[in-house]
C-alpha positions as CSV (number, residue, x, y, z in Angstrom):
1,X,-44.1,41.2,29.4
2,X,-45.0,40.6,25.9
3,X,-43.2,36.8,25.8
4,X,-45.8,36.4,29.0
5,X,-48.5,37.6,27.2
6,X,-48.1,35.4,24.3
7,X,-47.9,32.3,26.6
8,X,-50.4,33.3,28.3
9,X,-52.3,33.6,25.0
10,X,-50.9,30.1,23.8
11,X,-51.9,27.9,26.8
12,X,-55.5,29.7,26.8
13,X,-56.4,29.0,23.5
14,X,-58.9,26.8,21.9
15,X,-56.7,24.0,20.7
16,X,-54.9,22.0,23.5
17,X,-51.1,23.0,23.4
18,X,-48.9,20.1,23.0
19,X,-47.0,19.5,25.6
20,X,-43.5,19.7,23.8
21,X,-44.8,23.6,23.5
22,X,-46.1,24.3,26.6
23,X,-42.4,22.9,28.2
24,X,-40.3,24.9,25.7
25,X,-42.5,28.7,26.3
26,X,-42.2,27.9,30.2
27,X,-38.7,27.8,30.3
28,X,-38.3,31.0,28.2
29,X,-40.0,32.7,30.2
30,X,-37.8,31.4,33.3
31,X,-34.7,32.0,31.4
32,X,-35.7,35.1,29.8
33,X,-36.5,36.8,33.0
34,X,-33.4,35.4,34.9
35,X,-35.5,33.5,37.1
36,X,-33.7,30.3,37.8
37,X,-34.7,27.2,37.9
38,X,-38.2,27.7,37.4
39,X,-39.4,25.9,34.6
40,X,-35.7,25.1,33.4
41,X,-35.7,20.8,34.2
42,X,-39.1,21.2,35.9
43,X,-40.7,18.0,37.0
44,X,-44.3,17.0,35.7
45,X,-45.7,18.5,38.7
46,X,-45.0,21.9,37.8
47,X,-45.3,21.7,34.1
48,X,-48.9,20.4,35.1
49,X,-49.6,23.2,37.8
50,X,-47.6,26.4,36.3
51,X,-49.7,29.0,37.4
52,X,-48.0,29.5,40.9
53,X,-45.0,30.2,39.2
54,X,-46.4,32.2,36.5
55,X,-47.7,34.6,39.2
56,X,-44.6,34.9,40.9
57,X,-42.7,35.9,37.4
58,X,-45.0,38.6,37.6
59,X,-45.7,39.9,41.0
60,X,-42.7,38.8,43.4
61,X,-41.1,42.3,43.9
62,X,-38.0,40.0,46.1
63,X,-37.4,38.0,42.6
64,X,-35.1,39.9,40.7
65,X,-35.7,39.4,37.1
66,X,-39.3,39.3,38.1
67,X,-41.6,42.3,35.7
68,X,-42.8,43.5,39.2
69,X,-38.7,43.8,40.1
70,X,-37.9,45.4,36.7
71,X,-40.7,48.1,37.2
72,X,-39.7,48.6,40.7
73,X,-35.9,49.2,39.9
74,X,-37.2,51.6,36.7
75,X,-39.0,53.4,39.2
76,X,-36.3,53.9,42.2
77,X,-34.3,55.4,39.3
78,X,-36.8,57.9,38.2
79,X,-37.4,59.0,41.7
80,X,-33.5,59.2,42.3
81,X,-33.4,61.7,38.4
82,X,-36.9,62.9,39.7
83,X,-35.8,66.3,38.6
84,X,-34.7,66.1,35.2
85,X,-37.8,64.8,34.2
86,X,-40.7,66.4,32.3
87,X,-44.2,66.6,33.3
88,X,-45.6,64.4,30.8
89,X,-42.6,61.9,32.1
90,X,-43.9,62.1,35.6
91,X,-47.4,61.7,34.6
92,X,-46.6,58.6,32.6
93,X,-44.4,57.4,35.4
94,X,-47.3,57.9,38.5
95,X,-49.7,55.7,35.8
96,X,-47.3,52.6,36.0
97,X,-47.3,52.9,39.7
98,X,-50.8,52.7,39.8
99,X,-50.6,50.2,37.3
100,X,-48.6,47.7,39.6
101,X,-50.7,48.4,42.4
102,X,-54.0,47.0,39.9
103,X,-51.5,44.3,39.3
104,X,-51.3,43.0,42.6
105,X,-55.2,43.3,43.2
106,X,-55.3,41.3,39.9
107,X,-53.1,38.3,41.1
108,X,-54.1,38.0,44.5
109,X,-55.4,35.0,44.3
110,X,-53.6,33.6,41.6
111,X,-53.7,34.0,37.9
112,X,-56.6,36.0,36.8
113,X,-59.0,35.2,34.0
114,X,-57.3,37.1,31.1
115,X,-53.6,36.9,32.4
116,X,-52.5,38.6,29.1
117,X,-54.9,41.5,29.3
118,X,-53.6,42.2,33.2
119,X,-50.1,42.9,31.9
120,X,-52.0,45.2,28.6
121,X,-51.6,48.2,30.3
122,X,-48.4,48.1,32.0
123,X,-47.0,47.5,28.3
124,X,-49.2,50.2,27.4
125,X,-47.3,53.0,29.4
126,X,-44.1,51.8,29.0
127,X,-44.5,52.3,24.9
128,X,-45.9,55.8,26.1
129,X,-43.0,56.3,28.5
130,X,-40.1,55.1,25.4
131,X,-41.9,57.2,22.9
132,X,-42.2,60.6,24.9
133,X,-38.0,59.7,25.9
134,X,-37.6,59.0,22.0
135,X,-39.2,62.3,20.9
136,X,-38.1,65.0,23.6
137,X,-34.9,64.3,24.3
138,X,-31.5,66.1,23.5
139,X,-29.0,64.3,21.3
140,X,-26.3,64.6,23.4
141,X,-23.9,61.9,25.4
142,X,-26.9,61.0,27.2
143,X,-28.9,60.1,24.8
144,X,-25.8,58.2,23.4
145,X,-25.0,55.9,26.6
146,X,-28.8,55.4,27.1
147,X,-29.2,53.9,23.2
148,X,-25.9,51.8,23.9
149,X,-27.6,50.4,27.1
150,X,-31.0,50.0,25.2
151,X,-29.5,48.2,21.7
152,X,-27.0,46.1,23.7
153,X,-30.0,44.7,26.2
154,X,-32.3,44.6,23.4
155,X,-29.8,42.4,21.5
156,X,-29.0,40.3,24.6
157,X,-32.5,39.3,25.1
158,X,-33.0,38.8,21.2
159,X,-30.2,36.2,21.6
160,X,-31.6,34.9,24.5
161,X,-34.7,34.4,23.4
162,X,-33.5,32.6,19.7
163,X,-30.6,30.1,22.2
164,X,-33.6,29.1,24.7
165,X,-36.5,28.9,21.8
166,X,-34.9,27.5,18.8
167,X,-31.7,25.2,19.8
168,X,-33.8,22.1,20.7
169,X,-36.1,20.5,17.8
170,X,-39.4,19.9,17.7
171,X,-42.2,18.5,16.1
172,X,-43.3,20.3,12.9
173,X,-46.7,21.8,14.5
174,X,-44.8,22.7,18.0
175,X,-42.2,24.2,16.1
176,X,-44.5,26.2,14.3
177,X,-45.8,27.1,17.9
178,X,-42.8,28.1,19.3
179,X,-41.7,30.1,16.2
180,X,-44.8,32.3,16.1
181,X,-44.6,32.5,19.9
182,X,-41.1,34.2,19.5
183,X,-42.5,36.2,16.5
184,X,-44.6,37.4,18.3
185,X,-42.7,38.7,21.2
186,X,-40.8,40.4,19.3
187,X,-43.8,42.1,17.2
188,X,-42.7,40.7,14.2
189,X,-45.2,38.1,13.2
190,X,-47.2,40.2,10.9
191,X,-44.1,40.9,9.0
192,X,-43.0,37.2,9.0
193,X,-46.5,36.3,7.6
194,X,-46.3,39.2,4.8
195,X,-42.4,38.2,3.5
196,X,-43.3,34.3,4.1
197,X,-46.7,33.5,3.9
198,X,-46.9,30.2,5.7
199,X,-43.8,29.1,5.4
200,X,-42.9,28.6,9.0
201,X,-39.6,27.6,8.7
202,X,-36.6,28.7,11.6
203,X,-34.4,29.6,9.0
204,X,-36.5,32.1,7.4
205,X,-37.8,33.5,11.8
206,X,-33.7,33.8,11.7
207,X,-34.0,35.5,8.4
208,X,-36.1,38.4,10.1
209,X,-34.2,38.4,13.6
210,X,-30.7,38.2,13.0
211,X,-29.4,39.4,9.7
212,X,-32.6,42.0,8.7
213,X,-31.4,45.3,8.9
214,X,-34.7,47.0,8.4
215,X,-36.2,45.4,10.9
216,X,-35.7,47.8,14.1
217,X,-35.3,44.2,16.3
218,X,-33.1,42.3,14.9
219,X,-29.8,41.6,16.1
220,X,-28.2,42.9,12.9
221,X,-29.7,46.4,13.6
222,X,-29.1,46.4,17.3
223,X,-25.0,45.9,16.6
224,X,-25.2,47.7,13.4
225,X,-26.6,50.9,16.0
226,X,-23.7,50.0,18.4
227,X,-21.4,50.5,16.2
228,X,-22.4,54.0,15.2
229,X,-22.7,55.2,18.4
230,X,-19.3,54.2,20.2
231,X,-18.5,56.2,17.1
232,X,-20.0,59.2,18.5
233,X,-18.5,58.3,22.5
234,X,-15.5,60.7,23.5
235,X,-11.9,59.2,23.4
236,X,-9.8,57.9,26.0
237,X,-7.0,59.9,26.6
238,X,-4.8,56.6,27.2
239,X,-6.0,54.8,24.0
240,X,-3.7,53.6,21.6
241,X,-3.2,53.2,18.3
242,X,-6.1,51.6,15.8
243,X,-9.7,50.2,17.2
244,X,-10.5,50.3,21.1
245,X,-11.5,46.6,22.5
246,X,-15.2,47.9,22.3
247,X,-15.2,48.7,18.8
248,X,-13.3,45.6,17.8
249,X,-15.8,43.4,19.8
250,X,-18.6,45.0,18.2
251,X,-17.3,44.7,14.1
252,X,-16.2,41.2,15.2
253,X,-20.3,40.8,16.5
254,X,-21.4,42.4,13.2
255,X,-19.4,39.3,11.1
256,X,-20.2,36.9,13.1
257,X,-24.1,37.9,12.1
258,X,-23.6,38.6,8.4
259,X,-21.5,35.9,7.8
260,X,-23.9,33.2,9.5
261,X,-25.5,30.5,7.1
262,X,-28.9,30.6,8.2
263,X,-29.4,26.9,6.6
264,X,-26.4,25.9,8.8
265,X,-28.0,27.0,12.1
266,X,-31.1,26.1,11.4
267,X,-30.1,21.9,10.7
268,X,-30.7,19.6,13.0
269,X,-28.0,17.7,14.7
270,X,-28.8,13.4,14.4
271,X,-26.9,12.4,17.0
272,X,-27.3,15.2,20.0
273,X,-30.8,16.1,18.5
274,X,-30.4,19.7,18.7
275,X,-29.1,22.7,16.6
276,X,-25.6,23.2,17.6
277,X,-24.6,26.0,15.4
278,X,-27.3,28.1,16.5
279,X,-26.6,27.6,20.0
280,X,-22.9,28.3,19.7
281,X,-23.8,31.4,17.6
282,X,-26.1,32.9,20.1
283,X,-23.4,32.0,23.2
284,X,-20.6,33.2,21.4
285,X,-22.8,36.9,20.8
286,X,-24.0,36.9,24.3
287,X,-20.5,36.4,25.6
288,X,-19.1,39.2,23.1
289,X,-21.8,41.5,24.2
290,X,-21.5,40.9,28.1
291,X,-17.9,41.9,27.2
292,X,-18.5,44.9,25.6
293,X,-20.7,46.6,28.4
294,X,-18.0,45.7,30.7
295,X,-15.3,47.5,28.6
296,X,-17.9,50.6,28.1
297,X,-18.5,50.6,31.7
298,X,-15.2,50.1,32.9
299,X,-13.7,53.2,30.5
300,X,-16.6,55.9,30.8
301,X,-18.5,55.2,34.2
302,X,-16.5,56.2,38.0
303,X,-16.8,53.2,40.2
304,X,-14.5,54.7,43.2
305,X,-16.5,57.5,43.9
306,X,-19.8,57.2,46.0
307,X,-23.4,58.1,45.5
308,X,-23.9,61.8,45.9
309,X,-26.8,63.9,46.2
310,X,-28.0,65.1,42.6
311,X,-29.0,68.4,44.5
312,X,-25.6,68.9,46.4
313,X,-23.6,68.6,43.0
314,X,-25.7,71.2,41.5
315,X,-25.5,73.7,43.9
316,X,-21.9,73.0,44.0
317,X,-21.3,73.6,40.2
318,X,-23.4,76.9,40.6
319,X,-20.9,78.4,43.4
């Protein structure tokens, strides 16, 4: 939602947005929402006349990928965990349904006005929603697989984000576009502006993303958090000797970041007109971090057994 927003924000502005800018924030927001093709090798046509698409990013509930999909799934689960949640939770939780519903009225015939302020209070309740979670709940294993799942998707999108934005050169002031763009999804432009003044340069936007340990979204912290957790998961009675497969993929993760030469990925390739050391980077991390949720998945969560009533297991336990 907030990579929308700051499209939304760059194609409505007072200056004309190049075209070379307007291409490149289209397709991340078809690539960062999973909704393929979209604007990925779109013709003139729909690079002229986005906003159909646009709307269905947002409101197509049959789209998976789409925030309308996303906030529909969150919300099946809550219903499903309905009674382990608080009151506040529940309150928070009925304001984002009633948030969709204003969502729909808003796009129903196409893109309203003030696209970006449509989707203001939607992000709104979800801050609410992660900082009541944050505050209230126990430190135990749950909180411990739901921070795995929340630093491993943050650092997949993170890496998604840098691949789609950054591996393809640009002219200097769409390039400055684009890097603010992602700066700005990621609420870190006011820091970027404070450390660099304006210096736009992508080495120094990788600077703050990847290998910036104080900054809470960067994909040094998110690994760096990974790391300590599967240090707090229970061990497998069957594991052998020295680090599991998780643990290995995640130091190995954790080099690959600290050891990067930001100067490196940030040079443009003459001949393929490109930066190919970035883009192999950010493959190589999402390909390491797809493996690693597998691994957790595979060696904590039961697959065989079915869904079963929440209720029925409870009374059973109690007998």
């Amino acid at each position: 939602m907030r990579l929308l927003r700051t499209i939304f924000k760059q194609m409505n502005g007072v200056d004309p947005l190049p075209e070379e800018s307007k291409r490149t924030l289209l397709e991340m927001a078809s690539i960062q929402t999973g909704c393929l093709p979209g604007f990925v090798e779109a013709d003139e046509a729909l690079l002229t006349n986005p906003e159909e698409e646009l709307v269905s990013l947002i409101t197509d509930a049959s789209r998976a990928g789409s925030i309308k999909a996303n906030l529909q799934a969150m919300l099946s689960c809550s219903e499903q965990a309905k009674e382990m949640l608080s009151a506040d939770t529940r309150i928070i939780i009925n304001e984002l349904r009633d948030h969709i519903h204003e969502l729909d009225r808003a796009y129903t015939n196409g893109l309203p006005s003030a696209p970006e302020e449509s989707l203001d209070s939607l992000v709104t309740s979800l801050l609410a929603l992660s900082g009541l979670n944050h505050e209230s709940m126990l430190r135990g294993l749950d909180w411990t697989f739901q921070e795995i799942g929340r630093r491993t998707e943050r650092a997949l999108q993170t890496a998604t984000l840098l691949r789609s934005a950054l591996t393809k050169p640009l002219p200097d002031v769409p390039q400055q576009q684009i890097l603010e763009s992602v700066l700005l999804s990621v609420e870190a432009l006011i820091s970027f502006r404070r450390r660099y003044r304006n210096r736009a340069r992508v080495a120094y936007g990788l600077d703050l993303l990847m290998i910036d340990g104080t900054n809470p979204r960067s994909l040094l912290y998110q690994v760096e958090q990974l790391r300590r957790y599967i240090k707090e998961l229970p061990r497998n009675k069957t594991t052998t000797a020295g680090l599991s497969p998780e643990n290995k993929i995640i130091i190995k993760s954790l080099n690959d970041i600290q050891l990067a030469d930001l100067e490196e990925l940030a040079a443009i390739d003459e001949a393929t007109q490109s930066r190919p050391a970035l883009e192999q980077l950010m493959t190589e991390l999402l390909e390491q971090l797809e493996q690693f949720t597998v691994l957790i998945s595979d060696k904590y969560f039961d697959h065989t057994a079915g869904p079963q009533p929440l209720m029925k297991a409870i009374g059973e336990n109690n007998l």
